[in-house]
DRENDO-1510 file (C-alpha; in Angstrom, 1 decimal, always signed):
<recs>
REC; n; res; u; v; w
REC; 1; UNK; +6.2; -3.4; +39.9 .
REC; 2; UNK; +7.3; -5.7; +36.9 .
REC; 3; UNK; +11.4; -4.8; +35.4 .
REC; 4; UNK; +12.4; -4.0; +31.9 .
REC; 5; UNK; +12.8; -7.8; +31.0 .
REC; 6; UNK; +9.2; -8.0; +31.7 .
REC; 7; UNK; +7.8; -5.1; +30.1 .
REC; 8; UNK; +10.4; -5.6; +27.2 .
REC; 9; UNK; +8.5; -9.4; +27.3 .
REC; 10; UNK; +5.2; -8.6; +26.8 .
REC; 11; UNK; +5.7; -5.6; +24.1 .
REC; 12; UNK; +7.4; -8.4; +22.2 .
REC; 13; UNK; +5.0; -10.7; +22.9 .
REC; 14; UNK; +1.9; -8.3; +21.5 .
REC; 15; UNK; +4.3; -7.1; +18.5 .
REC; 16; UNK; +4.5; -10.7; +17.7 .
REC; 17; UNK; +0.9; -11.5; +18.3 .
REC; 18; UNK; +0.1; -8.4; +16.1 .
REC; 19; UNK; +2.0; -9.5; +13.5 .
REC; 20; UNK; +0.4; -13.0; +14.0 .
REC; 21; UNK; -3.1; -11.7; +13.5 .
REC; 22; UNK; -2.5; -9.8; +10.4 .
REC; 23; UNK; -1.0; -12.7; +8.9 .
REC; 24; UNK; -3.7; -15.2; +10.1 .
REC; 25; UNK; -6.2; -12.9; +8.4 .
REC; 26; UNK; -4.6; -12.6; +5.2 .
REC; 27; UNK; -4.7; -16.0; +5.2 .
REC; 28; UNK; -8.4; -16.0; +5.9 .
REC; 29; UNK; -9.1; -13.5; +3.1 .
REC; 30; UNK; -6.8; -15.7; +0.7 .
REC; 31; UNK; -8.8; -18.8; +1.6 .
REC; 32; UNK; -12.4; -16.9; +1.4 .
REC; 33; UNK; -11.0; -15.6; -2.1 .
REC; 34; UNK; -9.6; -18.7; -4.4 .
REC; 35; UNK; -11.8; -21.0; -6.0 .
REC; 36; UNK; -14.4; -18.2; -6.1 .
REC; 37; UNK; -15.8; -16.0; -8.3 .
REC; 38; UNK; -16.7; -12.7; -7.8 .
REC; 39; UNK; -19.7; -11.6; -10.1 .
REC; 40; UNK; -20.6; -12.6; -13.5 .
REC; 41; UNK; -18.3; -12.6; -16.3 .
REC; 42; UNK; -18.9; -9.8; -18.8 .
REC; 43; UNK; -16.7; -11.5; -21.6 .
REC; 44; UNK; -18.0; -12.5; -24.8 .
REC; 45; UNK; -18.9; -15.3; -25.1 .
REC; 46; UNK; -16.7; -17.8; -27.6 .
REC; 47; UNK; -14.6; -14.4; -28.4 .
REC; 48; UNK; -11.8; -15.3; -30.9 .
REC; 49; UNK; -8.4; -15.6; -28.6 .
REC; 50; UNK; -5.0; -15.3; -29.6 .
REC; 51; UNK; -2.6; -17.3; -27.4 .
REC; 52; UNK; +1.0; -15.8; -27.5 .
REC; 53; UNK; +3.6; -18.0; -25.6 .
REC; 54; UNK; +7.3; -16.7; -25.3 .
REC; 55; UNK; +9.7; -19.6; -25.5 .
REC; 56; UNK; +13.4; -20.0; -24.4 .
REC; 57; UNK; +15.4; -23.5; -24.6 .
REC; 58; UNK; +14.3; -27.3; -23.1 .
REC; 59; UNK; +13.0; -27.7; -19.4 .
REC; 60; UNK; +12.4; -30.7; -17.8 .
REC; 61; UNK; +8.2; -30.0; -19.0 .
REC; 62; UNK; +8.4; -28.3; -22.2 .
REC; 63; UNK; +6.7; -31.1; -24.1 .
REC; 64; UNK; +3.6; -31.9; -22.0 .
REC; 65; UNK; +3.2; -28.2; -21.0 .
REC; 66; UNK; +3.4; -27.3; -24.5 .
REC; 67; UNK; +1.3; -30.1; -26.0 .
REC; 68; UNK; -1.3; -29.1; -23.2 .
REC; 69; UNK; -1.4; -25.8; -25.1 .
REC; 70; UNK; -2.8; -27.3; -28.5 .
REC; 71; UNK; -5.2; -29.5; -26.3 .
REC; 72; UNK; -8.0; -26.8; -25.0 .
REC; 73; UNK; -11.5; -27.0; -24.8 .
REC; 74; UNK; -12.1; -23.8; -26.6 .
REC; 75; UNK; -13.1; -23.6; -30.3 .
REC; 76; UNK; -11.7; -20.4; -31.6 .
REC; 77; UNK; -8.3; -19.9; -30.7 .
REC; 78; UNK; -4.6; -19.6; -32.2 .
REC; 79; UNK; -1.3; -20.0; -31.1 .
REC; 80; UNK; +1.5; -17.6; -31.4 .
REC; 81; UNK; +5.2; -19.0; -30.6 .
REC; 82; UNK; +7.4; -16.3; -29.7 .
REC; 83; UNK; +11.6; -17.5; -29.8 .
REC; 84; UNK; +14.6; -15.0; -29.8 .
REC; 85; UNK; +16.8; -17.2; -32.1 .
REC; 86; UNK; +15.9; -19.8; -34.6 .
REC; 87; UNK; +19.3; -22.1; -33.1 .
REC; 88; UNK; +17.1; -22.1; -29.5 .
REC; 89; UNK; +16.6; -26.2; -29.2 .
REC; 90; UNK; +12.7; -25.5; -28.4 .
REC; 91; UNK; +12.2; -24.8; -32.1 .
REC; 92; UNK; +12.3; -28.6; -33.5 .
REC; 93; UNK; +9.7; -29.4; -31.1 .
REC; 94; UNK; +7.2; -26.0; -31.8 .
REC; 95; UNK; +7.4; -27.7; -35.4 .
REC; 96; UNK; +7.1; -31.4; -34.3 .
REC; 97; UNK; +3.9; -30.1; -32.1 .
REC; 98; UNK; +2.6; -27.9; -34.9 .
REC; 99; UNK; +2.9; -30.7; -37.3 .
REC; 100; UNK; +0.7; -33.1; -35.2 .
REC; 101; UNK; -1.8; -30.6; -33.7 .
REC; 102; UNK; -2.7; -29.9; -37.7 .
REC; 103; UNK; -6.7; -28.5; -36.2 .
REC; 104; UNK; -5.0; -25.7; -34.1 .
REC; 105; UNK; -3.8; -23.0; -36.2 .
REC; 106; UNK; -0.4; -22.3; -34.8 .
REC; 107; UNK; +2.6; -19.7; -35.9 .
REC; 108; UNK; +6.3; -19.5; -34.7 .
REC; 109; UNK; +7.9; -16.1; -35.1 .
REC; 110; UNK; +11.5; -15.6; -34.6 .
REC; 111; UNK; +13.5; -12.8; -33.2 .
REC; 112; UNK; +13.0; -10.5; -30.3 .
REC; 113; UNK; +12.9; -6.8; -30.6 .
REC; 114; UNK; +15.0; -5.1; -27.3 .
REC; 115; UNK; +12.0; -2.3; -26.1 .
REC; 116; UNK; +13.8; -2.9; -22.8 .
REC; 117; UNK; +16.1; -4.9; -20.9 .
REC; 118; UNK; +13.6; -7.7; -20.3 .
REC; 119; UNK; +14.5; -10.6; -22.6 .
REC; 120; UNK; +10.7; -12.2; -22.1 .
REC; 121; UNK; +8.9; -8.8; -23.2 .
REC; 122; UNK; +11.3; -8.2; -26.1 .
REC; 123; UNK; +10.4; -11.7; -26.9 .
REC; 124; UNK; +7.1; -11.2; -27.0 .
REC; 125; UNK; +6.9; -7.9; -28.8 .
REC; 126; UNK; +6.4; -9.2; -32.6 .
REC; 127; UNK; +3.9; -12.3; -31.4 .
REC; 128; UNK; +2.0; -9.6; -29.6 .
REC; 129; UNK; +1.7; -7.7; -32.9 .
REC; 130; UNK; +1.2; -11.1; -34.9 .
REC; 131; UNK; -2.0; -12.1; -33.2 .
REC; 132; UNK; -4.8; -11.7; -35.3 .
REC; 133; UNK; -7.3; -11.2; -32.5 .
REC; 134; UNK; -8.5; -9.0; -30.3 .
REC; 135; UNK; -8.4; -10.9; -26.8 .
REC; 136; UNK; -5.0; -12.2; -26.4 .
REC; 137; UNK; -3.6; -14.4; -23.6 .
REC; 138; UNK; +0.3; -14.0; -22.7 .
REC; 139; UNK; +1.2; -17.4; -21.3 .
REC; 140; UNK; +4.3; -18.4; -20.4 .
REC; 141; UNK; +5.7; -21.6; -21.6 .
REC; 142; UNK; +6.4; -23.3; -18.0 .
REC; 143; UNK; +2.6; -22.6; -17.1 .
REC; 144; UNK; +0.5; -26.1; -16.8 .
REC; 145; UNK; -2.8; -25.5; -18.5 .
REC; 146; UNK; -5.9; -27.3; -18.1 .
REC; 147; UNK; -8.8; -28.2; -20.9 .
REC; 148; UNK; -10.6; -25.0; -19.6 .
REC; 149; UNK; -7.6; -22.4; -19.1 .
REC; 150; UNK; -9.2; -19.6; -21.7 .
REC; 151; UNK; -12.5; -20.1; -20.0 .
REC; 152; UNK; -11.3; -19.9; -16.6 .
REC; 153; UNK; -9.3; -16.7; -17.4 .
REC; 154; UNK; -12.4; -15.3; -19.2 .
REC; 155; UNK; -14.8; -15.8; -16.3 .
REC; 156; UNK; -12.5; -13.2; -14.3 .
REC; 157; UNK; -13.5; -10.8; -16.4 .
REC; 158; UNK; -15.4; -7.8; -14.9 .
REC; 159; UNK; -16.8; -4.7; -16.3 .
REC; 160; UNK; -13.9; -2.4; -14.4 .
REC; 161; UNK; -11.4; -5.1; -15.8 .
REC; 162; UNK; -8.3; -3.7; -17.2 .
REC; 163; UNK; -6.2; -7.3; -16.8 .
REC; 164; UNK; -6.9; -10.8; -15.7 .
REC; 165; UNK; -3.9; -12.8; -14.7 .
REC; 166; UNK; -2.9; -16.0; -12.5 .
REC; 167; UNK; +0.2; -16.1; -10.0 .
REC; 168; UNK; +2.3; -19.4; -10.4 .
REC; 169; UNK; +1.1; -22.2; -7.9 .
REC; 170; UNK; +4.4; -24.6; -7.4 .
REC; 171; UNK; +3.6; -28.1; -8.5 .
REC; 172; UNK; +5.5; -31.7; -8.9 .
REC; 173; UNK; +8.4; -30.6; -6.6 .
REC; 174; UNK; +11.0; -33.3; -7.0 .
REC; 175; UNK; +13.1; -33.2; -3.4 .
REC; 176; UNK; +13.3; -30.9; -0.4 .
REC; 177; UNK; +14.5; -27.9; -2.1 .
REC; 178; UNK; +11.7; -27.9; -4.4 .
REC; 179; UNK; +9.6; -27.8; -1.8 .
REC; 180; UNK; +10.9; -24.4; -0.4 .
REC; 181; UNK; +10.2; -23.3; -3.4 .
REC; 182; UNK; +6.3; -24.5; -3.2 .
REC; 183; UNK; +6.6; -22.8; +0.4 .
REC; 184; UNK; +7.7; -19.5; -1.5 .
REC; 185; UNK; +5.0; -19.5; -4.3 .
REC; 186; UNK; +2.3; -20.7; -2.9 .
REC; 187; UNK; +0.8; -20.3; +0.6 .
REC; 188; UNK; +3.1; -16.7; +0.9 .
REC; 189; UNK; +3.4; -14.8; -2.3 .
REC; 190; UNK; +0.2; -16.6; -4.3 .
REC; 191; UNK; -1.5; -15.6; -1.1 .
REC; 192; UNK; -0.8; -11.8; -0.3 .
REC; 193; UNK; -1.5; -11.9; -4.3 .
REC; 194; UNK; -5.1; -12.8; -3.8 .
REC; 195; UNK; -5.4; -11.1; -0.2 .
REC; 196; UNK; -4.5; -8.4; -1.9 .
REC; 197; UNK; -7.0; -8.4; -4.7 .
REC; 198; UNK; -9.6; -9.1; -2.8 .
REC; 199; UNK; -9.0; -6.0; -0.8 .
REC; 200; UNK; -8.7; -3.8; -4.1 .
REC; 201; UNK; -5.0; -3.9; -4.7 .
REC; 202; UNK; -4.6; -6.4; -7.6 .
REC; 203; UNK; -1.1; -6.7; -9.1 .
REC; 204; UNK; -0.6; -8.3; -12.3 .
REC; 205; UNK; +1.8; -11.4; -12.8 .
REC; 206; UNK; +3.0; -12.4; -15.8 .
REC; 207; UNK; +2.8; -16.0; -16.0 .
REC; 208; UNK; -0.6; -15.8; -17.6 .
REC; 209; UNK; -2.1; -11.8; -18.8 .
REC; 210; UNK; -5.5; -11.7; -20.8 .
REC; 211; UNK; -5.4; -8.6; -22.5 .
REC; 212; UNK; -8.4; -6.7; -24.5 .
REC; 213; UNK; -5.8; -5.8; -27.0 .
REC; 214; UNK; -7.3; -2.5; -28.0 .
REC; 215; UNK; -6.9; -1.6; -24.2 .
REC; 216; UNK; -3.9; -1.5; -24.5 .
REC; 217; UNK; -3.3; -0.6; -27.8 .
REC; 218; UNK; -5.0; +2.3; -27.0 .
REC; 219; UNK; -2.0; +3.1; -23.6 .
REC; 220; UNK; +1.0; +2.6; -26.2 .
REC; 221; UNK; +0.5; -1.3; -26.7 .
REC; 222; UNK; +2.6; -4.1; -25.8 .
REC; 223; UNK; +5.5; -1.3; -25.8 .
REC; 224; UNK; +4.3; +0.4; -22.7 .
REC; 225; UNK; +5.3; -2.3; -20.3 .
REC; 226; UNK; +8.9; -1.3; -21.0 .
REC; 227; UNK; +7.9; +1.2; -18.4 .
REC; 228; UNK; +9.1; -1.2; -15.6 .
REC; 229; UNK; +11.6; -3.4; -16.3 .
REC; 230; UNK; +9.2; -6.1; -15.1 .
REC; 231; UNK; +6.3; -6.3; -17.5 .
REC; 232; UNK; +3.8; -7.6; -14.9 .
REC; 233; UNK; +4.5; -4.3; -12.4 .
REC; 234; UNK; +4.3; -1.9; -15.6 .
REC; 235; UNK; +1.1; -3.8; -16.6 .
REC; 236; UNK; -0.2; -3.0; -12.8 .
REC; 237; UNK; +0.2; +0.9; -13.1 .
REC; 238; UNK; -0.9; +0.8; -17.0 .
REC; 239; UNK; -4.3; -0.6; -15.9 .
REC; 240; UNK; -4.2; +1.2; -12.7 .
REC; 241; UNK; -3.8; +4.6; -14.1 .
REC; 242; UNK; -6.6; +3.9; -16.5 .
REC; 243; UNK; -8.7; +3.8; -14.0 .
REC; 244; UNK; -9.4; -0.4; -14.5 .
REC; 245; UNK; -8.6; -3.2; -12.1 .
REC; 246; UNK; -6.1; -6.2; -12.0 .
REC; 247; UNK; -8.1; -9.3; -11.1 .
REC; 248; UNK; -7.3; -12.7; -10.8 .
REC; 249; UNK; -8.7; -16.5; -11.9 .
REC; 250; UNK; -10.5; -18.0; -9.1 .
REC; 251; UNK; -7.7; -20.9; -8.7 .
REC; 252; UNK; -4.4; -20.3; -9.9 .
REC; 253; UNK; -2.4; -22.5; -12.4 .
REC; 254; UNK; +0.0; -25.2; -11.6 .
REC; 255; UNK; +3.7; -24.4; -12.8 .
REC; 256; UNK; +5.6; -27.7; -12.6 .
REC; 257; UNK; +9.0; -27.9; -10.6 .
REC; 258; UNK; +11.2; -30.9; -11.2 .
REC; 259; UNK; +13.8; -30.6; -9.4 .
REC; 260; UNK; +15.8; -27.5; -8.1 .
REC; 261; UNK; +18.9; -26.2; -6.3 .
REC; 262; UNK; +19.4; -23.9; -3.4 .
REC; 263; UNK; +21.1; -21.8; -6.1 .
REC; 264; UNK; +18.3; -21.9; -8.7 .
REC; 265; UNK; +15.3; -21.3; -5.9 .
REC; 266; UNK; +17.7; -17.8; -4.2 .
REC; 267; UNK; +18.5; -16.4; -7.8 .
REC; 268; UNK; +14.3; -16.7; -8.7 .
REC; 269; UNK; +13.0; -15.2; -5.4 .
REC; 270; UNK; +16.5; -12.4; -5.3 .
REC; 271; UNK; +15.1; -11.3; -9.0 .
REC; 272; UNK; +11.7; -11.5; -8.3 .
REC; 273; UNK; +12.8; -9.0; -4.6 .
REC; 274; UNK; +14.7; -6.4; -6.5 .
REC; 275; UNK; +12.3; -6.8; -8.8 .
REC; 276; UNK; +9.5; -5.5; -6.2 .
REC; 277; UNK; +11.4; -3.5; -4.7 .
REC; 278; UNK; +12.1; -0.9; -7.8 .
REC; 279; UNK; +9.1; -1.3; -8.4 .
REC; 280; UNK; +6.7; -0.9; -5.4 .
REC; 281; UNK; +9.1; +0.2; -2.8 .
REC; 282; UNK; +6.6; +0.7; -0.1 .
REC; 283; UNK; +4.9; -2.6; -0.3 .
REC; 284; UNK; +8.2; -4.5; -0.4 .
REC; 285; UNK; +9.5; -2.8; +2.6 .
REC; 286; UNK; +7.6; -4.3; +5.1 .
REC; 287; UNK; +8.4; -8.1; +3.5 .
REC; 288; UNK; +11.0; -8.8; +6.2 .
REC; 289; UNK; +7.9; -9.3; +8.2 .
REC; 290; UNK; +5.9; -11.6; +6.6 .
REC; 291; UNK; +7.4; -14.7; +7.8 .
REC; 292; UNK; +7.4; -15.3; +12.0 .
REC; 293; UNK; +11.0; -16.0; +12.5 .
REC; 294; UNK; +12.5; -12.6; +11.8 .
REC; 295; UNK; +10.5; -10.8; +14.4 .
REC; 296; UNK; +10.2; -13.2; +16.6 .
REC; 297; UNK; +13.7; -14.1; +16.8 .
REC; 298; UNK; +14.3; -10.5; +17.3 .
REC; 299; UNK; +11.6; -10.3; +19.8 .
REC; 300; UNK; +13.3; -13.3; +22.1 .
REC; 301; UNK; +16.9; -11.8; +21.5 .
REC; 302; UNK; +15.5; -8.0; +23.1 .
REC; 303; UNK; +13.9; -10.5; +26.1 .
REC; 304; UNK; +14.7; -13.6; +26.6 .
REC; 305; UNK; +12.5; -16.2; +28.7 .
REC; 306; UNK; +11.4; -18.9; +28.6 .
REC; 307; UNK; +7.6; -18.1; +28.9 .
REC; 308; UNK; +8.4; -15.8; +25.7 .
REC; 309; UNK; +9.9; -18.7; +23.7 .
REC; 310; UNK; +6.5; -21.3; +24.6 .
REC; 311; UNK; +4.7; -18.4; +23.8 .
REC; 312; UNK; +5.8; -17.9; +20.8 .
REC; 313; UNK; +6.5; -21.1; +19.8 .
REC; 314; UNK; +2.5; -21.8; +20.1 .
REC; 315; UNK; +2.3; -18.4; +17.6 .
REC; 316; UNK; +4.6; -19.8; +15.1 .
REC; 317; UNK; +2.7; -23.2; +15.1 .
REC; 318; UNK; -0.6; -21.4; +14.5 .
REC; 319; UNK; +0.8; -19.3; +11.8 .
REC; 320; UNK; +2.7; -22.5; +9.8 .
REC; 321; UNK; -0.4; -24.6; +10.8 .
REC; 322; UNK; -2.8; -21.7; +9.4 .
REC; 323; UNK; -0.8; -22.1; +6.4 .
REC; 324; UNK; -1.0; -25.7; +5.9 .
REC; 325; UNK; -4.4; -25.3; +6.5 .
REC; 326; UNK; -4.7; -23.0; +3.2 .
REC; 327; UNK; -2.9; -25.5; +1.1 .
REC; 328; UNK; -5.3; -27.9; +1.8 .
REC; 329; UNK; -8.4; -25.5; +0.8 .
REC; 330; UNK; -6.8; -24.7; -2.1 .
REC; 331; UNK; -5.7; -28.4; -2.9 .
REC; 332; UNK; -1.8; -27.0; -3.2 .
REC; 333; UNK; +1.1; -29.3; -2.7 .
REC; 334; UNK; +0.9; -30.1; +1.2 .
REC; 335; UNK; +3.4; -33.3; +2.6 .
REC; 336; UNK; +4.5; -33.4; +6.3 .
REC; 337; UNK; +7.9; -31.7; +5.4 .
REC; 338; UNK; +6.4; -28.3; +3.9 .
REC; 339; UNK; +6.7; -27.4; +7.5 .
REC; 340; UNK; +10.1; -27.3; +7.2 .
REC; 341; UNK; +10.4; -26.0; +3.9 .
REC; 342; UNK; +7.9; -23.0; +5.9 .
REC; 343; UNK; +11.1; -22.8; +8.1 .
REC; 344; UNK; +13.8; -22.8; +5.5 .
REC; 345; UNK; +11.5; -20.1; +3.5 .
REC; 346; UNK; +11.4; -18.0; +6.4 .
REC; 347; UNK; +15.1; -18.2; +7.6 .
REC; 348; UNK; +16.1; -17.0; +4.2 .
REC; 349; UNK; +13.7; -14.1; +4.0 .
REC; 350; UNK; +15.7; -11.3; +5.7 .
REC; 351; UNK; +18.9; -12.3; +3.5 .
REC; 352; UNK; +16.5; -11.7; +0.3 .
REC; 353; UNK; +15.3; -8.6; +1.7 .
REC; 354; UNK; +18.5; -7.3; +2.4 .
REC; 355; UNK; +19.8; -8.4; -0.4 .
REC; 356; UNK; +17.4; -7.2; -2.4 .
REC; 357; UNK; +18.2; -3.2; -1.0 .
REC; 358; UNK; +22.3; -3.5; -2.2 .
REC; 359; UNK; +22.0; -4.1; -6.1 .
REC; 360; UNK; +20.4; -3.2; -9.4 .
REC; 361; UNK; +21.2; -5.6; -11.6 .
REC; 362; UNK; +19.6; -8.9; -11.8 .
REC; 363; UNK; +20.3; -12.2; -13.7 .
REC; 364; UNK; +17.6; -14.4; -15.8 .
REC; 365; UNK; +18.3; -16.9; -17.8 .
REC; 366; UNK; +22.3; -15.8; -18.3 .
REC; 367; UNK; +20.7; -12.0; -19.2 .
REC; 368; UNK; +21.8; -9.8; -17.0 .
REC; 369; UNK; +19.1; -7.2; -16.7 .
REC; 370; UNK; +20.4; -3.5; -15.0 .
REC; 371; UNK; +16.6; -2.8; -13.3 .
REC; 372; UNK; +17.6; +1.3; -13.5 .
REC; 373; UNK; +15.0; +2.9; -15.9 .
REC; 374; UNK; +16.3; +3.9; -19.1 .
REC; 375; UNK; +15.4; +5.6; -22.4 .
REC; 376; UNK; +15.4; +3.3; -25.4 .
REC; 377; UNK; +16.7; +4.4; -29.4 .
REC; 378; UNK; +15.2; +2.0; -32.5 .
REC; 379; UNK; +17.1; +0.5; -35.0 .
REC; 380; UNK; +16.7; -2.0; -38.0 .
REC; 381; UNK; +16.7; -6.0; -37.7 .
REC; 382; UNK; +15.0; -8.3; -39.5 .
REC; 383; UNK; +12.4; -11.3; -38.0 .
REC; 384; UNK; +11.1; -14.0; -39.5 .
REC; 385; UNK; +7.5; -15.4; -39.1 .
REC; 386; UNK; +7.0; -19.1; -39.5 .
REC; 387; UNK; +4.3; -21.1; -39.9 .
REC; 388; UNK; +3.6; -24.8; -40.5 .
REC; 389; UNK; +4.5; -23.7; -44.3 .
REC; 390; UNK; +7.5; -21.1; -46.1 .
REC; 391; UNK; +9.7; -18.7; -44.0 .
REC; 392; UNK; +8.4; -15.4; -44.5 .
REC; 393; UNK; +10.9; -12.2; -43.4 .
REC; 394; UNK; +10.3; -8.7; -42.6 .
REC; 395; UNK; +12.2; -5.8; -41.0 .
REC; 396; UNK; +11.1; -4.6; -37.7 .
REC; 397; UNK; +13.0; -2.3; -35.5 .
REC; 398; UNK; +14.8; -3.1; -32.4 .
REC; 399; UNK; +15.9; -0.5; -29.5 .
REC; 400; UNK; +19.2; +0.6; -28.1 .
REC; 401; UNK; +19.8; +1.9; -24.9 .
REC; 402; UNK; +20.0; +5.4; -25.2 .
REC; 403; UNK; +22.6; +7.3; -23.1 .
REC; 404; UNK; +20.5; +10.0; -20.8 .
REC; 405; UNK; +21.3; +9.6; -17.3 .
REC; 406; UNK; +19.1; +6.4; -15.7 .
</recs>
């Protein structure tokens, strides 16, 4: 009759295997998903698109991913420059780029209207109501867009279509650290992202959002996605609720990396956790398994062998080799060391999970960002809207936290 370390053993052992499996056929979903198209587009064709693009100081990219902006393969289009304060140093180069891309028409508005405590949604409040057409595109301005970026967003469009979007894809890491990052973005949260859609649950992401603009007009506009303060989970329920579907591009866009810091790659993935979990509690909470060390180091600590630890040392190679195996179908950044960036990832999951549980306030950018809910009060401010020629001004209103209980 087997003990309690053996018994204890192999429960572990099948937890872990469990856990294995579901994650092995995520990944199989993910990989049967991207670069595929599911049905024929019902958007119309050569539609008029307004491109609005919130801005916020000099990265390492700005210019080329910028510049990429005014260089699409698409014949009716326009480009809305959103920028909270006309001292931000992206604002000679919208000009310089405006001035030699004379073919594109091309607008800079200035100011940001505070609907919420999300500095990128107030930013984009006034080039959201700018855009002259009906089919607008919210890009942000770190997002690397090919020739055929409106067209490949377009073809995602579906009759029951309430959103199209793309989840960042981590691109042009410069050093290890950079490349945890591609192991956070790409083969784990890019892929439960399309897992997820193809199983019905789309959730938006706000790096790139085509909107039918009289869709959401029609919900309360761009103002309604002050419902969350994430814009891309508000825009989820919005579409949701009316009874449409989040879908995604068949192959997500490239956001560049550079280089980054420990510090820079934990403050992105803490936000985007507390982020998730105010906002979909129930699908965050089960996050602190979606990596293998976690349970598996848990698993060996409750009974420890040696059989175990082979055991699942073969799971944890299938899993990370299942993984590489996704980056390569998706031609995503894949170098010997991502396997240890898959590592690093995981080893810092359960401190971002927990972490994510003991605050609510986040920081982006230097704005700190209280994710409570709260009511919002309007007041006066004035916003200017700039174009290649004079400086035009006009009042808009701006809200104010109001003070009701969160």
């Amino acid at each position: 009759m087997w003990g309690v370390t053996e018994t204890g053993a192999v429960v572990a052992l099948a937890l872990c295997a469990a856990l294995t499996l579901i994650n092995l056929i995520g990944i199989a979903v993910a990989g049967l998903r991207l670069g595929r198209r599911n049905g024929a587009s019902v958007f119309p064709p050569g539609a008029p698109v307004s491109l609005v693009r919130p801005v916020c100081g000099l990265e390492a990219f700005s210019e080329e991913l910028l510049t990429r902006g005014f260089r699409l393969a698409y014949d009716r289009y326009e480009i809305v420059f959103c920028v909270a304060e006309a001292a931000d140093p992206i604002v000679p180069l919208l000009h310089r780029l405006m001035a030699a891309h004379p073919d594109v028409p091309a607008r800079l508005v200035v100011g940001a209207e505070r609907i919420s405590d999300n500095p990128k949604l107030n930013n984009c409040v006034r080039g959201w109501e700018a855009a002259r057409h009906d089919w607008v595109v919210l890009a942000d301005s770190n997002v690397l867009m090919p020739a055929d970026y409106l067209q490949q967003l377009q073809a995602a469009w579906r009759p029951d279509t309430g959103l199209v979007c793309s989840t960042p894809i981590g691109a042009r890491p410069d050093g290890f650290l950079a490349e945890v990052e591609c192991a956070f973005l790409n083969t784990l949260q890019a892929r439960w992202q399309y897992t997820g859609e193809a199983l019905g649950l789309g959730f938006a992401q706000g790096k790139s959002m085509l909107w039918h603009k009289p869709f959401l007009e029609a919900r309360g506009g761009i103002r309604a996605l002050a419902a969350e303060i994430a814009e891309d989970a508000a825009a989820t329920k919005l579409v949701r609720a009316a009874g449409a579907r989040v879908h995604l591009v068949a192959a997500p866009f490239d956001q560049p990396l550079g280089r980054r810091t420990l510090a820079e790659v934990w403050s992105r993935q803490l936000r985007w956790a507390r982020l998730r979990r105010v906002t979909f509690p129930l699908f965050f909470a089960p996050e602190i398994g979606c990596g293998p060390l976690p349970p598996f180091g848990l698993a060996l600590a409750a009974a420890p062998s040696i059989a175990l630890a082979t055991l699942l040392l073969g799971l944890a190679a299938l899993w990370y080799g299942a993984e590489m195996a996704l980056a390569a179908r998706a031609g995503w950044y894949r170098r010997p060391r991502l396997l240890l960036a898959f590592v690093i990832r995981d080893a810092l999951i359960p401190f971002l999970w927990a972490s994510a549980w003991m605050r609510g306030a986040i920081v982006w950018r230097g704005n700190a960002m209280d994710i409570r809910r709260k009511d919002f009060r309007a007041e006066e401010i004035q916003v200017k809207d700039i174009d290649a020629g004079p400086i035009t001004g006009r009042s808009w209103r701006r809200a104010r936290p109001g003070t009701s209980a969160a």
